[in-house]
C-alpha positions in Angstrom: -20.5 -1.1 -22.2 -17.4 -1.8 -20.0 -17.5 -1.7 -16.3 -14.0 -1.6 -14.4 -13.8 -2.4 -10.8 -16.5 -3.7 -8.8 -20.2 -3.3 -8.1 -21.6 -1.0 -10.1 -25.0 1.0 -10.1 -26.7 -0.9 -13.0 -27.0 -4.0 -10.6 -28.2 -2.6 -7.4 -31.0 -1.0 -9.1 -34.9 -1.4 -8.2 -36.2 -4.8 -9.3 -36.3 -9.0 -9.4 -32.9 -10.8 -7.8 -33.8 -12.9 -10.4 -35.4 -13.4 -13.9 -35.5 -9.7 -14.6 -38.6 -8.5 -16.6 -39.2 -5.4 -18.4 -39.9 -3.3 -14.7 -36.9 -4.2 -13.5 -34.4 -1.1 -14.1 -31.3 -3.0 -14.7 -33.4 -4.8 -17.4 -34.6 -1.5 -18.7 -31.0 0.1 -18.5 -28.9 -2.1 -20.2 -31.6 -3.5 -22.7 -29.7 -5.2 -25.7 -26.0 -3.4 -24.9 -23.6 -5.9 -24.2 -22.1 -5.3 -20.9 -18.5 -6.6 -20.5 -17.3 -6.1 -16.6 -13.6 -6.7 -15.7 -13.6 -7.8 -12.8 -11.4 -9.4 -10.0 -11.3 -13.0 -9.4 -11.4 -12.4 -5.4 -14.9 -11.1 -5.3 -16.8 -14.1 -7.1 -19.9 -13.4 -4.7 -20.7 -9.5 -6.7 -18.9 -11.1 -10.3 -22.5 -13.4 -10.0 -24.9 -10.5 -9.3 -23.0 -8.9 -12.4 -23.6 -11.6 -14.4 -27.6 -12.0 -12.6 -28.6 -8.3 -12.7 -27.0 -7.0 -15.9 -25.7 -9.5 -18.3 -22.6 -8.6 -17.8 -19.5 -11.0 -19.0 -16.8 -11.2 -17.1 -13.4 -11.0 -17.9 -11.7 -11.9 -14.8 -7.9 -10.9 -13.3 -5.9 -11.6 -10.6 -4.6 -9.0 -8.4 -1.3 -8.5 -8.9 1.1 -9.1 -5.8 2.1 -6.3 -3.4 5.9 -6.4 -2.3 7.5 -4.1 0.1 9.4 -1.7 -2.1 12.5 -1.5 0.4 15.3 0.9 0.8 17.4 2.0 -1.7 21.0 3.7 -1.6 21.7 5.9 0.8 19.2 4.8 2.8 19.6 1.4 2.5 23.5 2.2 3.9 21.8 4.3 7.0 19.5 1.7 7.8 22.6 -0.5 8.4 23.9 1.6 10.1 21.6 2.7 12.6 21.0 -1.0 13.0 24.3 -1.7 13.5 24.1 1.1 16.5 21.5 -0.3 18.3 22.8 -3.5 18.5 26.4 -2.9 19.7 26.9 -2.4 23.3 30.7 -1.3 22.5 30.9 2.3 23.1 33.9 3.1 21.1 31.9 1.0 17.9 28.6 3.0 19.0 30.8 6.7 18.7 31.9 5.7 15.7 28.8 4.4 14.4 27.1 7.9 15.0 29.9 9.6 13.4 29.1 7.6 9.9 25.5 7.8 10.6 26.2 11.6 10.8 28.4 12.1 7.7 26.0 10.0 5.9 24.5 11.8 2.8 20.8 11.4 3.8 21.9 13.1 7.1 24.4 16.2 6.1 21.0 17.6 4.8 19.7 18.2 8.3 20.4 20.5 10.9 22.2 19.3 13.8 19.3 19.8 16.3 16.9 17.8 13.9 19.7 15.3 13.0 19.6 14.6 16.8 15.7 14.2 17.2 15.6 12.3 14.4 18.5 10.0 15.2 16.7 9.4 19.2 13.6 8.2 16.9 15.1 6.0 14.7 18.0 4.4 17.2 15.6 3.7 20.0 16.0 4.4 24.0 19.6 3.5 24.7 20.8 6.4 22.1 20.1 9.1 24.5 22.9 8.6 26.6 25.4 8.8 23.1 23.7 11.6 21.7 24.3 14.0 24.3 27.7 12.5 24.7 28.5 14.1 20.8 
């Protein structure tokens, strides 16, 4: 048998913690199948219980790491941009700014009223006074 994952029903069933006999359900269950369990090598408390309740053999993993994914292309361009927005206090740089941010690809999709609720969202407070400038 192979289990994937963690905790599984054969282990949690009626009977001992320990020394299983014949009453014991996952005694009764499993009998002579051999159980192979894949299991993660961060939860060593429930791998024992595995390997207590149900003969189980583990064959351990790590988890693999989790990385933010990031931006890519067009958006990656927009995010500098809208960056570079909120950060200058030059107003000449800022109209500018909003005209790229506007001609940008990911934004020519949008109508101009959402363009300009979504562009308050992302650019933060001090936009307000741009966006009805434009």
């Amino acid at each position: 048998m192979l289990h994937f994952g963690t905790h599984g029903a054969l282990e949690f069933m009626p009977g001992k913690q320990i020394g299983l006999s014949g009453e014991c359900w996952p005694d009764r269950l499993i009998d002579e199948l051999p159980n192979f369990y894949i299991y993660s090598v961060n939860n060593p408390s429930e791998g024992s219980i595995a390997k207590r309740r149900s003969y189980a053999e583990l064959i351990s993993y790590l988890t693999p790491p989790i990385e933010n994914a990031g931006l890519y292309k067009e958006l990656a361009g927009l995010k500098d941009l809208v960056m570079a927005y909120r950060q200058s206090t030059n107003e000449p740089e800022r109209a500018k700014l909003y005209q790229s941010i506007e001609l940008c690809p990911c934004c020519a999709r949008a109508s101009p009223a959402t363009f300009r609720t979504l562009f308050r969202k992302l650019s933060g407070p001090t936009s307000e006074q741009s966006v009805r400038a434009s």
